[in-house]
PDB file of N, H, CA, C and O in Angstrom:
ATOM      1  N   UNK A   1      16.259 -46.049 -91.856  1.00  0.00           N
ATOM      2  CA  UNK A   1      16.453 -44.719 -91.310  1.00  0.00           C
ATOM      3  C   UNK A   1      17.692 -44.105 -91.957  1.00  0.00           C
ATOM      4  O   UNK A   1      18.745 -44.741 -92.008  1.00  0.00           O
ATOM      5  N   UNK A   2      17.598 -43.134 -92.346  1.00  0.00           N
ATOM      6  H   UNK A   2      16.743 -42.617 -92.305  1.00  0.00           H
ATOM      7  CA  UNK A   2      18.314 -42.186 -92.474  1.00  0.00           C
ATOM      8  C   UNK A   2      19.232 -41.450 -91.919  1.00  0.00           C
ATOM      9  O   UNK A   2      18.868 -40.740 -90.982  1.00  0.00           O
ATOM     10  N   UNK A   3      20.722 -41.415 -92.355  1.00  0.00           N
ATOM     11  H   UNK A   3      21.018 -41.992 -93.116  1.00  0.00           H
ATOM     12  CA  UNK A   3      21.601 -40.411 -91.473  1.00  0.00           C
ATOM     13  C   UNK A   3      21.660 -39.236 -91.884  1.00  0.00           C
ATOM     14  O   UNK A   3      21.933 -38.875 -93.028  1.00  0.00           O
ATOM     15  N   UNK A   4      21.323 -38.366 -90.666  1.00  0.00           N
ATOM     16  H   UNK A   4      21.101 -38.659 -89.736  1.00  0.00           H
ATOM     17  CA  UNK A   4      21.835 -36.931 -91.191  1.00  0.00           C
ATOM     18  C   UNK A   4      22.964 -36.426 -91.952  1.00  0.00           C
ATOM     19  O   UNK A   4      22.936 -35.562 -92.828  1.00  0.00           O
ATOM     20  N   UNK A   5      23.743 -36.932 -91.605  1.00  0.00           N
ATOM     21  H   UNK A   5      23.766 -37.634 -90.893  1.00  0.00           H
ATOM     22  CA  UNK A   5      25.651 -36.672 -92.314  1.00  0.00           C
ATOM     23  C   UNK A   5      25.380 -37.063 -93.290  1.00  0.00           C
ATOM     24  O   UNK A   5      25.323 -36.231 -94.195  1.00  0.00           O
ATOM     25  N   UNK A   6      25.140 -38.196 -93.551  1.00  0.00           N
ATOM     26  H   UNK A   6      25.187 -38.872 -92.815  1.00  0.00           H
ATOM     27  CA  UNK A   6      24.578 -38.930 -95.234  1.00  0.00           C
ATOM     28  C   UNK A   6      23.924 -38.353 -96.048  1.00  0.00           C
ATOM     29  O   UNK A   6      24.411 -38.050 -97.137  1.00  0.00           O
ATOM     30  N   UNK A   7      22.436 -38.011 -95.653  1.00  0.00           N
ATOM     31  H   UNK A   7      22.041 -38.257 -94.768  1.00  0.00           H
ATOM     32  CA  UNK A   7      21.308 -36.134 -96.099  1.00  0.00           C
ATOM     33  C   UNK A   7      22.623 -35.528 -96.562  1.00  0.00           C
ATOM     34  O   UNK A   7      23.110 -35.599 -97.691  1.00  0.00           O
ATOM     35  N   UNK A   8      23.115 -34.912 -95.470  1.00  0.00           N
ATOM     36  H   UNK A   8      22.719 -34.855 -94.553  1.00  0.00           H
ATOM     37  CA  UNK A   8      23.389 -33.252 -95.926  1.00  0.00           C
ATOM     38  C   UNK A   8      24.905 -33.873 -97.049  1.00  0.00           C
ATOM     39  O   UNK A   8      25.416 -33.141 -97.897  1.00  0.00           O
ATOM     40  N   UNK A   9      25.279 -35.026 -96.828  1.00  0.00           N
ATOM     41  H   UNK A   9      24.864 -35.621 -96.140  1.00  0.00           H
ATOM     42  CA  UNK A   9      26.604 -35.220 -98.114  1.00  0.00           C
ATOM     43  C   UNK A   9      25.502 -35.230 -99.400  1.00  0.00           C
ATOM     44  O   UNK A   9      25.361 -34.307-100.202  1.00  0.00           O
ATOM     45  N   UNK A  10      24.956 -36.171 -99.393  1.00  0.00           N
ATOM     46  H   UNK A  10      25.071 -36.920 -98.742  1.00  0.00           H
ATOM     47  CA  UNK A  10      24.037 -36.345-100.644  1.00  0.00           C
ATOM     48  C   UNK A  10      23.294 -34.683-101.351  1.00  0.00           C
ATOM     49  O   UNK A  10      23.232 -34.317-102.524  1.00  0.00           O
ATOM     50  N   UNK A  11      22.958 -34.181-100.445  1.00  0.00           N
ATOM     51  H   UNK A  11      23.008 -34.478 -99.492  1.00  0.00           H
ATOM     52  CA  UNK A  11      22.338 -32.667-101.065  1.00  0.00           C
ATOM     53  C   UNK A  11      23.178 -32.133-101.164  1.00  0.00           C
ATOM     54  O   UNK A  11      23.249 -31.922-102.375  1.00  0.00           O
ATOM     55  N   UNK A  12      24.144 -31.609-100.615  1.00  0.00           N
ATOM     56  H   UNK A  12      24.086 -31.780 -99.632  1.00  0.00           H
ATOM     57  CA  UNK A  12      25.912 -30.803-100.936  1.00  0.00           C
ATOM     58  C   UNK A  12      25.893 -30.905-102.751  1.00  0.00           C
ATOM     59  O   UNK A  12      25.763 -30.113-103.684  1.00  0.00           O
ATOM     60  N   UNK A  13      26.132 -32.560-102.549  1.00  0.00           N
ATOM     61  H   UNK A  13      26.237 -33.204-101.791  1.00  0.00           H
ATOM     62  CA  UNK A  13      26.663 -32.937-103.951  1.00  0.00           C
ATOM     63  C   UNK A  13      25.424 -32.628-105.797  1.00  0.00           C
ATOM     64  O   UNK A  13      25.594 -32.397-106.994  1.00  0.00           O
ATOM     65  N   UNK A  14      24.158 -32.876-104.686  1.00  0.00           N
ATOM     66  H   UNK A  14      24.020 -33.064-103.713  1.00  0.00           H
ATOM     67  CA  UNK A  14      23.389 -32.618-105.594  1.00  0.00           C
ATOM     68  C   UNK A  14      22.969 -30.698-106.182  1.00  0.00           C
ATOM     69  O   UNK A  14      22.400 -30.158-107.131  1.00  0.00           O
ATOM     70  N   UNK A  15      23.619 -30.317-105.027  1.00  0.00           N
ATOM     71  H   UNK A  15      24.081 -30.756-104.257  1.00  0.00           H
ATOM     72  CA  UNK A  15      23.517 -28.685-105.268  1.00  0.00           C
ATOM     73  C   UNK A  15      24.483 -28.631-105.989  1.00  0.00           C
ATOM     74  O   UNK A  15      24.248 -27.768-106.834  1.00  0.00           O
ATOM     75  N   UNK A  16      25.262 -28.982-106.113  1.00  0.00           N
ATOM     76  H   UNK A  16      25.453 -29.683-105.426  1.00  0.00           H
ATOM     77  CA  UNK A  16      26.809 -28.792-107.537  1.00  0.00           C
ATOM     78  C   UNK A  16      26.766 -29.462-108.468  1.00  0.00           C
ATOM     79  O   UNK A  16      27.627 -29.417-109.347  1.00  0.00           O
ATOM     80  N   UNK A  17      25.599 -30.356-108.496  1.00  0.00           N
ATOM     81  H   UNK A  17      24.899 -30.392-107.783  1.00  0.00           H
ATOM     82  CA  UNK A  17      25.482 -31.533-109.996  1.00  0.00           C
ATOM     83  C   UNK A  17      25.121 -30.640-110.957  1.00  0.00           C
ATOM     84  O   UNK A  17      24.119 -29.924-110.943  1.00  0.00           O
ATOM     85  N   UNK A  18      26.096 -30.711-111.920  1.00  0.00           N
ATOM     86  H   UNK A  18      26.910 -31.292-111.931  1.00  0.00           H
ATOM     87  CA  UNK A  18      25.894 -29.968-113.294  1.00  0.00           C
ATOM     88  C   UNK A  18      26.900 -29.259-113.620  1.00  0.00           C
ATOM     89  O   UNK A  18      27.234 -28.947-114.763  1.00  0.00           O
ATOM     90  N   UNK A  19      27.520 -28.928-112.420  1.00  0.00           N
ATOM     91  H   UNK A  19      27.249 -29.181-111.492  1.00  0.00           H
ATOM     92  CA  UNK A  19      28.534 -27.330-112.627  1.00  0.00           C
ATOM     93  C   UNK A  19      29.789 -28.107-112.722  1.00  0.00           C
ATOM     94  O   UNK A  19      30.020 -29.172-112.149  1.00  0.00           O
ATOM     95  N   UNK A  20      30.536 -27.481-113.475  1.00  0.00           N
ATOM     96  H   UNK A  20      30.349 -26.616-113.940  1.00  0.00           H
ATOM     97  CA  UNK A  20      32.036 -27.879-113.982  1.00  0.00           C
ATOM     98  C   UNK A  20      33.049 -28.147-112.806  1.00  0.00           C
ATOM     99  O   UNK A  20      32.634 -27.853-111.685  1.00  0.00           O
ATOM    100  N   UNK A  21      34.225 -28.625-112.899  1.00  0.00           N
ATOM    101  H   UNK A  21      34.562 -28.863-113.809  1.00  0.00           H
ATOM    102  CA  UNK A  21      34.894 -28.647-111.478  1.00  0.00           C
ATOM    103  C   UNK A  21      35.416 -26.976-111.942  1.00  0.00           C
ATOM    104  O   UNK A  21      35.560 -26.565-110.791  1.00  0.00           O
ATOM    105  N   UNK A  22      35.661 -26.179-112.523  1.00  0.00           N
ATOM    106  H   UNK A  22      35.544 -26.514-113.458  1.00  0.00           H
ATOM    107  CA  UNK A  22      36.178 -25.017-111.868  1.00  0.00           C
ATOM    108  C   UNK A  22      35.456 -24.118-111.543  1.00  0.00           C
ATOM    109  O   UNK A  22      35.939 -23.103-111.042  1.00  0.00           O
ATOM    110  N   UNK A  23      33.611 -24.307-111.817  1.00  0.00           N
ATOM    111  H   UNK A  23      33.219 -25.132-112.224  1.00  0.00           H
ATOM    112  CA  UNK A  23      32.721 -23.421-111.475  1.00  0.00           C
ATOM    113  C   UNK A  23      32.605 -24.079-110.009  1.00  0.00           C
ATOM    114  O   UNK A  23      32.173 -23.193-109.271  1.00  0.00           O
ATOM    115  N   UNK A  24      32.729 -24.795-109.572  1.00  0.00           N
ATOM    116  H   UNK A  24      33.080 -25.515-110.171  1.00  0.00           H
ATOM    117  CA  UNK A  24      32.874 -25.575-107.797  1.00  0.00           C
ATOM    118  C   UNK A  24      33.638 -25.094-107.363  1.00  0.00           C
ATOM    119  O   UNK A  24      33.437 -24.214-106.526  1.00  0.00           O
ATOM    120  N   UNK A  25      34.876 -25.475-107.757  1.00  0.00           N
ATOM    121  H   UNK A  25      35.038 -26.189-108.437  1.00  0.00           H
ATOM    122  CA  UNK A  25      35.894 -25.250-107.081  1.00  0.00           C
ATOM    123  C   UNK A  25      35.891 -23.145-106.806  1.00  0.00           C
ATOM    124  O   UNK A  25      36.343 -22.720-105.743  1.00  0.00           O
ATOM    125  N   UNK A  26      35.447 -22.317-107.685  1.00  0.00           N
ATOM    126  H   UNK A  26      35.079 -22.663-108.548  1.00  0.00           H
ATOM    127  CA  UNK A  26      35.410 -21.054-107.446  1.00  0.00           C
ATOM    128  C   UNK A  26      34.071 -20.662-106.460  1.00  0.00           C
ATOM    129  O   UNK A  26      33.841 -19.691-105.738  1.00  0.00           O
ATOM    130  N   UNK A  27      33.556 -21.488-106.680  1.00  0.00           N
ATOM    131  H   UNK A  27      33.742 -22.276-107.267  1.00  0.00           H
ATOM    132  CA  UNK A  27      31.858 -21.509-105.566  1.00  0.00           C
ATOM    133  C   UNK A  27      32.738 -21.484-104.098  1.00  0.00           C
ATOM    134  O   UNK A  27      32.756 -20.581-103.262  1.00  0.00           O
ATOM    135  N   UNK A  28      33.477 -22.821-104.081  1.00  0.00           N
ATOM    136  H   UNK A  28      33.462 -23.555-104.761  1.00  0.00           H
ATOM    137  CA  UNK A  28      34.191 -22.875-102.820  1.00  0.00           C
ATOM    138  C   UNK A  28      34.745 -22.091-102.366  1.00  0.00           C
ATOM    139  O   UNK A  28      34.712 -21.918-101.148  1.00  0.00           O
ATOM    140  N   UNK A  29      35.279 -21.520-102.983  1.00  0.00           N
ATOM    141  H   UNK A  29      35.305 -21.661-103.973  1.00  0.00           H
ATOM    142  CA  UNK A  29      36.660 -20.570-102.355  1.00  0.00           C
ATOM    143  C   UNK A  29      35.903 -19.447-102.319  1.00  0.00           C
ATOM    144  O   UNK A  29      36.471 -18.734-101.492  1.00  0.00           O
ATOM    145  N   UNK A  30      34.770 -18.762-102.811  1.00  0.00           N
ATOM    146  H   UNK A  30      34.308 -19.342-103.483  1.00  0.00           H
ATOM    147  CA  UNK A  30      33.740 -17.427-102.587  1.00  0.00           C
ATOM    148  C   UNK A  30      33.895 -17.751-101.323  1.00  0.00           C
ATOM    149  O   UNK A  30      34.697 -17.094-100.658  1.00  0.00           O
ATOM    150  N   UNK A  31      33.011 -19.057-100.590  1.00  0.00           N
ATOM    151  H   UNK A  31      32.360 -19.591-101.130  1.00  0.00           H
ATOM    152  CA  UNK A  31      32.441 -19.605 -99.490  1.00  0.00           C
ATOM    153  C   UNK A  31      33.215 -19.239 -98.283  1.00  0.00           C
ATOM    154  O   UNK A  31      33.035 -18.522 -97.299  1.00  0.00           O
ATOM    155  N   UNK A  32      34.177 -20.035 -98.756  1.00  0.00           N
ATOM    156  H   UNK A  32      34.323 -20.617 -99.556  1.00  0.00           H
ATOM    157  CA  UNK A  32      35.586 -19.790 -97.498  1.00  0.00           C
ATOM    158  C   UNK A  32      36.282 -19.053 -97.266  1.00  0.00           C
ATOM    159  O   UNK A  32      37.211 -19.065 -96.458  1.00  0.00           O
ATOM    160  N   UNK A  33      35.705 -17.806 -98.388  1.00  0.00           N
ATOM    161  H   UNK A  33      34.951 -17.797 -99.044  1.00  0.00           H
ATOM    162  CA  UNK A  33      36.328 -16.141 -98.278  1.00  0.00           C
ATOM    163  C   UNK A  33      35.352 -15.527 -97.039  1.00  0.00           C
ATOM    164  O   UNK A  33      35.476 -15.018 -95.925  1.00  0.00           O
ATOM    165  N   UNK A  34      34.156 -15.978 -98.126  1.00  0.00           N
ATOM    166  H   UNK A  34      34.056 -16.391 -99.031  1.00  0.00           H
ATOM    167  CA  UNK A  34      33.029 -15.340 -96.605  1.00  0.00           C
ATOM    168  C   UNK A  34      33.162 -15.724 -95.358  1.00  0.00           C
ATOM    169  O   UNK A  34      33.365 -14.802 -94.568  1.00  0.00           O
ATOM    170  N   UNK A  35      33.091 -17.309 -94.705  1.00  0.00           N
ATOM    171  H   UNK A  35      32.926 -18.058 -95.346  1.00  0.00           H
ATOM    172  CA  UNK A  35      33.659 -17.682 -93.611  1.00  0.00           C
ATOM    173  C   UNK A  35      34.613 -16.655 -92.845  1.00  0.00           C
ATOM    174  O   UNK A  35      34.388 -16.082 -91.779  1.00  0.00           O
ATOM    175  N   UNK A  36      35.652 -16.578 -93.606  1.00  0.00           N
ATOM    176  H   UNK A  36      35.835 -17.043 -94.472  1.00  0.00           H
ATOM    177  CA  UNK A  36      36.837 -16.019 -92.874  1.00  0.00           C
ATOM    178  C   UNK A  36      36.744 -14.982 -92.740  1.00  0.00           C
ATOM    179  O   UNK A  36      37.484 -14.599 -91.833  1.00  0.00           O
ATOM    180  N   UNK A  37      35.814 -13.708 -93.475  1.00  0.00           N
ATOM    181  H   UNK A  37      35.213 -14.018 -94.211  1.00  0.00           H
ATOM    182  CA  UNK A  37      35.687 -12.752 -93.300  1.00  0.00           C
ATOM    183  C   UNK A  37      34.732 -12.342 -92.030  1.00  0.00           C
ATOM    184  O   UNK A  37      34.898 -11.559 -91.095  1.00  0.00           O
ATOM    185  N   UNK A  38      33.858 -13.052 -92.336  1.00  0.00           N
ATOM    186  H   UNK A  38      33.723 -13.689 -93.096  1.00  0.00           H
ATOM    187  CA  UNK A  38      32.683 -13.187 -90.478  1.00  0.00           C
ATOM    188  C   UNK A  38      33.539 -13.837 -89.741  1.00  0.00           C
ATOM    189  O   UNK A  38      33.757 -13.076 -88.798  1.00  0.00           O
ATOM    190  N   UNK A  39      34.149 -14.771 -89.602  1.00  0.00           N
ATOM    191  H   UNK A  39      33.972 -15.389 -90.368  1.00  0.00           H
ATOM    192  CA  UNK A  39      34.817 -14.969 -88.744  1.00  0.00           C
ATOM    193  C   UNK A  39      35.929 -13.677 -87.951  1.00  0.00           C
ATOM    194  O   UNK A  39      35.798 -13.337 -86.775  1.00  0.00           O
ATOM    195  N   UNK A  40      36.710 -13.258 -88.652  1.00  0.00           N
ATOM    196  H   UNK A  40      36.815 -13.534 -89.607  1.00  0.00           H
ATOM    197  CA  UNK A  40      37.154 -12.147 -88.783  1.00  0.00           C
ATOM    198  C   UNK A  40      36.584 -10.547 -87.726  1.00  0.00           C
ATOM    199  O   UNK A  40      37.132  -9.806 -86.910  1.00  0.00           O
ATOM    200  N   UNK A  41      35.593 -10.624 -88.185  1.00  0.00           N
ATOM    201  H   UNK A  41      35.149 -11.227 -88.848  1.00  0.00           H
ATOM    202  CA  UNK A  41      34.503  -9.441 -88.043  1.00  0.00           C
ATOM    203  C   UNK A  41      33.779  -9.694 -86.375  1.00  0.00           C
ATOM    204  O   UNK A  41      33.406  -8.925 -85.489  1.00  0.00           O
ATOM    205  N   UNK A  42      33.828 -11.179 -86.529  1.00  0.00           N
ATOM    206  H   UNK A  42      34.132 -11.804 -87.249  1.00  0.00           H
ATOM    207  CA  UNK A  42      32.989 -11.525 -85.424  1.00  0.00           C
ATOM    208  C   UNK A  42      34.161 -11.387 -84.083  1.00  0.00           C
ATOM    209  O   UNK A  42      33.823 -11.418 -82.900  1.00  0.00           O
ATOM    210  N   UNK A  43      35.233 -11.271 -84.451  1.00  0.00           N
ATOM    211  H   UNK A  43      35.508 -11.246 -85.412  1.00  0.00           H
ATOM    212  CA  UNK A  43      36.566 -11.615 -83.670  1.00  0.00           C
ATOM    213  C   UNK A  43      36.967 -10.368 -82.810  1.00  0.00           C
ATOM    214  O   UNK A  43      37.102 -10.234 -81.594  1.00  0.00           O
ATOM    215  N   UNK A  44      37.156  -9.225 -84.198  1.00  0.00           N
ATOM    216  H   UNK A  44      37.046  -9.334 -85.186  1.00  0.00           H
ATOM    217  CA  UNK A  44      37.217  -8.519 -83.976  1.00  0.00           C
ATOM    218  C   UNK A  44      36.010  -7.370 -82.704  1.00  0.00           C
ATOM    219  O   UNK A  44      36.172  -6.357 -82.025  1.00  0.00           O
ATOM    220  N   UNK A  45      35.104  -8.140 -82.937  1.00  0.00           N
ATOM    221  H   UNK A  45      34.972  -8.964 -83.489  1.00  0.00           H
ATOM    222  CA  UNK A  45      33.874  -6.889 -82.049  1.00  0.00           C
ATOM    223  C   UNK A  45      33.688  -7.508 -80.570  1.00  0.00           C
ATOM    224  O   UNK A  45      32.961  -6.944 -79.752  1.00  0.00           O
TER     225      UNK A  45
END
């Protein structure tokens, strides 16, 4: 059987297989711009 946490680490990693560490590392930080911005937005209303 399968762990979920285990799934979703394993596909994470396989959605970034290929890409350079600074094309990741800028993927990331898009990500956690958006986060904070809905977060933000959601706070605010």
């Amino acid at each position: 059987m399968f762990s979920m946490k285990e799934r979703a680490k394993w596909d994470a990693w396989k959605a970034i297989e290929g890409k350079s560490t600074d094309e990741a590392m800028s993927d990331h930080i898009t990500k956690v711009k958006q986060l904070l911005e809905a977060e933000a937005s959601s706070a605010s209303a």
